[in-house]
N, C-alpha and C positions, 0 to 999 in steps of 0.2 A: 876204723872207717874215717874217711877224711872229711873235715867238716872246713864248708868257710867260715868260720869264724874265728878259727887260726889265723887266716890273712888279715882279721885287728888285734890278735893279742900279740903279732908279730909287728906290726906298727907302736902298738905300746910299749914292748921289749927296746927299740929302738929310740922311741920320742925322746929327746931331749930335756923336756919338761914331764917325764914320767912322773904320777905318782901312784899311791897302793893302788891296785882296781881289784873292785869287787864286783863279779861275774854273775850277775843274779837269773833268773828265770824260775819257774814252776820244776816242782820235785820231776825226776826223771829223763830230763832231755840231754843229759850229756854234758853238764859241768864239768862234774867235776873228773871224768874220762879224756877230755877235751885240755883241760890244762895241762893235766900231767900228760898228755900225748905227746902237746907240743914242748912241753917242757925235756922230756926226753931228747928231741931232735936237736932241739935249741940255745942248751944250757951246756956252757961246758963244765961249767961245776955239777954238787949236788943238787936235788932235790929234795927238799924236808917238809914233808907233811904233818902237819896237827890238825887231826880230826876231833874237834871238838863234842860229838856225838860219840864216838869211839872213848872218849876221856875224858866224862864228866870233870875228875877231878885235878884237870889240869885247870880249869877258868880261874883256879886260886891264885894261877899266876899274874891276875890282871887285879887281884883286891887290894894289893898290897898299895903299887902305885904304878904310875903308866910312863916308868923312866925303858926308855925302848933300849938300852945300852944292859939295864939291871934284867928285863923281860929275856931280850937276847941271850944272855948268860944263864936264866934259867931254862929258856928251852936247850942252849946246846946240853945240861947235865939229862934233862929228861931222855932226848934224843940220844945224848952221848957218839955225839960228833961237830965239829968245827961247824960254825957256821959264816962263811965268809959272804961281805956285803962287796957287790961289783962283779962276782961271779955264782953266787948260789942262787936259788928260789925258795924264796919259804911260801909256802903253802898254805894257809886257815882254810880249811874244809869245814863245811856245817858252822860257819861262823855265826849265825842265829843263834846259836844253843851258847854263844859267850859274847852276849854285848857289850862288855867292857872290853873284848878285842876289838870291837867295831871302833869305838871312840881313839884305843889307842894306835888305832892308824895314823890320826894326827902328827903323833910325836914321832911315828919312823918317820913321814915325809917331811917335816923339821927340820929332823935329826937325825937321821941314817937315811938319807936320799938316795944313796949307792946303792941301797938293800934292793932285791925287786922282789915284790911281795904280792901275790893274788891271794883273794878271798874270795870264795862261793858260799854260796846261800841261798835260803827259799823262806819265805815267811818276813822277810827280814822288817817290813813294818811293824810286826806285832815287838819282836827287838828292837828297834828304836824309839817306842814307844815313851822309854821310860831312861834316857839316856843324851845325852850332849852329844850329834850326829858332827863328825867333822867336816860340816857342807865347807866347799872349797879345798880340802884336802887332798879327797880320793876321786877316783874317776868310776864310773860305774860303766857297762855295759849289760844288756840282756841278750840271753841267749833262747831260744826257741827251738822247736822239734826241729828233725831234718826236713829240708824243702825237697822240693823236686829235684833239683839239681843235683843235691846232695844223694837221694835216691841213686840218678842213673850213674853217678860214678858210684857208687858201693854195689851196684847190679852189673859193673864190668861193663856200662854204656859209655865212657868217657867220652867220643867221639860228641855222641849226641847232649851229653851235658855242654860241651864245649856251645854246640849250635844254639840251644833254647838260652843260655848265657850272653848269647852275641845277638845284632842286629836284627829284628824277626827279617823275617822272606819266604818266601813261595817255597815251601821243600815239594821234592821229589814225592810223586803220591806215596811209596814204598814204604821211604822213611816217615811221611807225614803217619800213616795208621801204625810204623811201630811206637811213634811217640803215642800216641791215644791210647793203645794198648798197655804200654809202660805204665801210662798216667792211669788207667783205670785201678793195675797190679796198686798201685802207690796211691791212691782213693781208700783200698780196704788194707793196705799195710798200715798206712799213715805213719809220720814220721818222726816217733818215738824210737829212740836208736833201739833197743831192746828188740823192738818188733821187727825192725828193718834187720839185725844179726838175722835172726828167726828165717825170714823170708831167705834172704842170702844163703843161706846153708843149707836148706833143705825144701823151699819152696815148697811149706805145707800152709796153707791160709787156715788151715784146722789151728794147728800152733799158733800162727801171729793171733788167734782170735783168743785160745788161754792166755796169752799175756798180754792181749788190753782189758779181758778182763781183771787179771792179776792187777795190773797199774790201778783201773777206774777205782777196784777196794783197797789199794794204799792210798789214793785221794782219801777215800772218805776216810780211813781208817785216822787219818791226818786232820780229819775235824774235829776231834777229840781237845785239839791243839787252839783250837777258835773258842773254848766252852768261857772263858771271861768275857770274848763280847757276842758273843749271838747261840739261839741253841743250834745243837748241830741237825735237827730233825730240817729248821729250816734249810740251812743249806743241804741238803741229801735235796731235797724239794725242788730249792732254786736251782741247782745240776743238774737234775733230769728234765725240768720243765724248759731251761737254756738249749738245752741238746734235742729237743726235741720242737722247736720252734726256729729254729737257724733260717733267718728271710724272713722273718716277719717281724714285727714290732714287737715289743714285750712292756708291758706294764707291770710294775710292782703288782699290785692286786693277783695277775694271774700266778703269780709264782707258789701258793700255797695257800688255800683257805683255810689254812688251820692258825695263820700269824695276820698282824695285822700289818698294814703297808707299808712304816717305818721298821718294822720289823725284817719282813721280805727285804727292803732295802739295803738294810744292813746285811746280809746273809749275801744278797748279790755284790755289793760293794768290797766284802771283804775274801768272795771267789775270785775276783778283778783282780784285789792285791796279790794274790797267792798266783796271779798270772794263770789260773785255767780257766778262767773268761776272758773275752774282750766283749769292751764295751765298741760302738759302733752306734755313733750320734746323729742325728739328722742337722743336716748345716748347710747353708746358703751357699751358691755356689758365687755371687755376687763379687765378693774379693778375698783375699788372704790376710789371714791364717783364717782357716774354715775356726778354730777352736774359739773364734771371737762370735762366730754367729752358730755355732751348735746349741742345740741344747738336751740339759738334762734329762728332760721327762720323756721326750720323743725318742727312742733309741731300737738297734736291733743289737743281737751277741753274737758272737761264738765260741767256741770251746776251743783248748790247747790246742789239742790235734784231730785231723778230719778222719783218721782210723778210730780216737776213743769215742770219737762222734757216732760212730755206727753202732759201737760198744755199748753207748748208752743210752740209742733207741731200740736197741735189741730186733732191730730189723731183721728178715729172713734174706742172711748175703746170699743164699745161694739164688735166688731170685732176681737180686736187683744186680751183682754181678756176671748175669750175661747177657743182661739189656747191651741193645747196639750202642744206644744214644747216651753219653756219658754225663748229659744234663737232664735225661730222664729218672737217673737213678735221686730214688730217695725225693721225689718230684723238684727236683733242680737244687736241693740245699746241699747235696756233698759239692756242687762247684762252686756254691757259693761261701761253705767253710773251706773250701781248695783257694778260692781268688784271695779271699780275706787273709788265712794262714800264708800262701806267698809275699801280698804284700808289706806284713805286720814281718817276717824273714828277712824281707829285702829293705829293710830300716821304717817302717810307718809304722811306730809306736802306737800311735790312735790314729783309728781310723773312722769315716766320715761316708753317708751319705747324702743324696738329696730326694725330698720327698714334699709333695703338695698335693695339700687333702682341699676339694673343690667338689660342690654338688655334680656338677658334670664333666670333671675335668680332674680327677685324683689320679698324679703323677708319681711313679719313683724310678731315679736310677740306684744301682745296686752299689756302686763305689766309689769316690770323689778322691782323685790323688791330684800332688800339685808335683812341679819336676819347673824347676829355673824358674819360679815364680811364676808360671803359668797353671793354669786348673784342665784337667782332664776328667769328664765323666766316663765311667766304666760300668755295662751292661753287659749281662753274662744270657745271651740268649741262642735260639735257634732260631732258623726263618729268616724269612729276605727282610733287608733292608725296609720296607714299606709297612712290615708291622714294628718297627722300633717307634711306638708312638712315644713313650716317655724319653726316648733319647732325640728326637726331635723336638721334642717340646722342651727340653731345659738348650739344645742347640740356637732357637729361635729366640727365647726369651734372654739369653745371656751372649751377646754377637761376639762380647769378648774372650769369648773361648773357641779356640779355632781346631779342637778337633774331636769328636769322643771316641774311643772305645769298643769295640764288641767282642766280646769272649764266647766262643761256641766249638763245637770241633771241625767247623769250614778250614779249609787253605786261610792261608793269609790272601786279601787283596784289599784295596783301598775302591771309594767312592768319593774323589777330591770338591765335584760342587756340593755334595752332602754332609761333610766334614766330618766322613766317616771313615776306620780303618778295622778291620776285619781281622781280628787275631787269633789265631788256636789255643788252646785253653790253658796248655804247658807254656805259653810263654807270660805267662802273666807275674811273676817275679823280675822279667825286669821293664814292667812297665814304671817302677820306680826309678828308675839310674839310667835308660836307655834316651 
C-alpha cells in the first residue's frame, strides 16, 4: 500500500546534507513495511537489514567501540555481503532494543556520510534514557496510521484522493455522499495498515474488528516494557479512560482511582511518549506559537487511531455504523479523533485548542491550527451557521483572525461577512498545507 510518507524519505534520499534518520512512530503503523518498500523502488544497490529484536546478540557489536568503519566490517561478516556506502541501505529495525546503535549514528554521519542509513523504532525514550543522544547528528521523522487519503488510494479511490488532497470545492452531490460513505467505511477501519490490508481484500468489518483487537493487546501486552517507571495497571486505566473521553477535558485524577495524581500522570505522560496518545492543550488563540500560551493541566487526548478508538470503547459498531449522521456516531468524538488524527498526518505534531470557562459564557472550539503564520479556529459541527456560538465568540474577541473553520458533512460553501468556511469532513488533512 502506498503511503505518503515516502514522498520525505525520498526528499531525504536526495538532500544533500543527509544525515542517519530515524523513523519513529507508535508500534504498528507501517515503519518498518514503509522503508523497505521504498527502499526496494529506490536503491539500486542492496538492502541490509539488522533487526535488532530479531538478534539480541548482535548489540555486542556496539560494546566494543563505535569506530563506524570497524562496526561496518562486522555487520558485513554477520550478514555476509558487501556493504557499499553511496549505493546501499542499511537498515537498524527495532533500534530501541540497541541503544548503543542510537549513539553510533553520530560517527556514520562523521564519518561515512555516503552510507544512507534508516532507523525505526518505538519506545525510543525509554532507550535514550541512559545514553549520549546525538542531537544534531540525525534527522528524525514520525510516522502515523494511514490518513484518509491514504485509505482511498489502497480502496482503488485514487481519483477521489487526488480531490480531498487538492483545493476544497463544491463536489458534485454524487461524489460528495461517496466521499462520506468512504469516510464512514475508514471511521471503523481506521488506519492501522493491518486493518486497512483486512478491509481491502475481503471487506469483512467482522475481521478488521479481530485485528484492532489483536493490536489494542499488543499495546498493552508492550506495557510490560514501562514496569521501571510506572505500574502497568495504571496505564491499562489511563488507555481506556483516554479512549473513552475523546472531546472532553481529562484530568489526572479521572484517569484511575486506584493511583494517585502524579502517578496517573506519569502512566499518561509516558502513553504520549509511546505515540498512542496525543496530548491536545488548551491555548490562546491571541498570537503564535499557540505552545507559548498552552497549558499543561487544561488538556483533551486522543488515541493512535480512530478504528483502535472504537476498539477500546467496545461500542456496539453495528449500531452506530448505520447512523446517517457521521457526527452523530459515538456522540460526535469519532470526528473529532478523525479531524485530530488527519491533522497530527498532515504534520501538527501537537495539537492545540481554545477553551473559556465563564459563569455565563463557557466557550470551546474543537482545534486551533496556524498555516503562514496566520491562526485558524476549527469546529466540527452540524447545523446552521447561527448555532456556532463558540466559533463566533473566539471570531469576535480575536478580529485578528480572519476566518474559522467548520467540519460537518454539508457541501463546502463559504459565509464571507462571517468569516466563515463550511468544509466536508474528509477534507480536513489539508487544512494544514492548503
Amino acid at each position: 500500500m502506498d503511503r505518503l510518507f515516502t514522498e520525505r524519505l525520498e526528499a531525504w534520499r536526495n538532500s544533500p546534507t543527509r544525515k542517519p534518520l530515524i523513523v519513529r512512530g507508535a508500534r504498528q503503523v507501517g515503519k518498518s513495511y514503509t522503508v523497505l518498500d521504498f527502499a526496494k523502488t529506490r536503491f539500486t544497490g542492496k538492502v541490509h537489514v539488522v533487526d535488532f529484536e530479531k538478534h539480541p546478540d548482535w548489540h555486542r557489536i556496539f560494546d566494543k567501540n563505535l569506530d563506524p568503519q570497524r562496526i561496518l566490517s562486522d555487520l558485513e561478516v554477520l550478514l555476509n555481503v558487501k556493504i557499499t556506502p553511496g549505493n546501499d541501505l542499511l537498515f537498524f529495525d527495532e533500534i530501541q532494543a540497541a541503544p548503543k546503535a542510537i549513539t553510533a549514528l553520530r560517527y556514520f554521519y562523521e564519518e561515512l556520510p555516503s552510507l544512507h542509513i534508516i532507523a525505526a523504532g518505538s519506545l525510543l525514550e525509554f532507550a535514550m534514557k541512559d545514553i549520549s543522544f546525538p542531537v544534531g547528528r540525525i534527522q528524525m521523522m514520525y510516522m502515523h496510521p494511514m490518513n484518509f487519503v491514504e485509505f482511498l488510494n489502497a480502496t482503488g479511490k485514487n481519483k477521489a484522493a487526488e480531490i480531498i488532497a487538492s483545493k476544497p470545492e463544491k463536489l458534485p452531490g454524487a461524489i460528495h455522499e461517496m466521499l462520506l460513505d468512504t469516510l464512514r467505511q475508514y471511521m471503523f477501519t481506521g488506519g492501522m495498515p493491518e486493518c486497512v490490508k483486512i478491509w481491502c481484500e475481503g471487506h469483512s468489518m467482522t475481521e478488521v474488528f479481530e485485528v484492532q483487537s489483536s493490536l489494542v493487546e499488543t499495546y498493552r501486552q508492550d506495557f510490560s516494557k514501562y514496569a521501571p517507571y510506572t505500574d502497568k495497571r495504571s496505564l491499562n486505566h489511563a488507555l481506556s479512560v483516554v479512549a473513552k473521553n475523546i472531546g472532553h477535558q481529562i484530568k489526572y485524577t479521572q484517569l484511575s482511582d486506584e493511583f494517585t495524581g502524579p502517578t496517573n500522570k506519569k502512566a499518561f505522560d509516558l502513553l504520549c511518549m509511546a505515540r498512542i496518545v496525543n496530548k491536545v492543550r488548551a491555548a490562546s488563540p491571541a498570537s503564535l506559537p499557540f505552545a507559548a500560551s498552552a497549558s499543561d493541566k487544561k488538556f483533551k487526548s486522543l488515541v493512535v487511531d480512530v478504528g483502535l478508538m472504537r476498539c477500546l470503547n467496545d461500542l456496539p459498531a453495528n449500531i452506530e455504523f448505520m447512523k446517517n449522521d457521521l457526527l452523530s456516531m459515538y456522540n460526535g468524538a469519532i470526528a473529532e479523533q478523525f479531524t485530530g488524527q488527519e491533522l497530527i498526518s498532515a504534520g501538527m505534531e501537537n495539537l492545540y485548542y481554545w477553551s473559556r470557562e465563564a459563569k455565563s459564557s463557557s466557550a470551546e472550539v474543537d482545534y486551533l491550527i496556524s498555516r503562514k503564520n496566520k491562526i485558524y479556529p476549527v469546529e466540527i459541527k452540524g447545523g446552521a451557521s447561527g448555532k456556532l456560538r463558540s466559533m463566533h465568540l473566539i471570531l469576535e474577541h480575536y478580529p485578528h483572525i480572519e476566518q474559522g473553520y467548520i467540519l460537518s458533512t454539508a457541501p463546502y460553501g463559504k459565509i464571507p461577512e462571517q468569516k466563515l468556511t463550511f468544509l466536508p469532513l474528509y477534507y480536513a488533512y489539508g487544512l494544514v498545507n492548503k
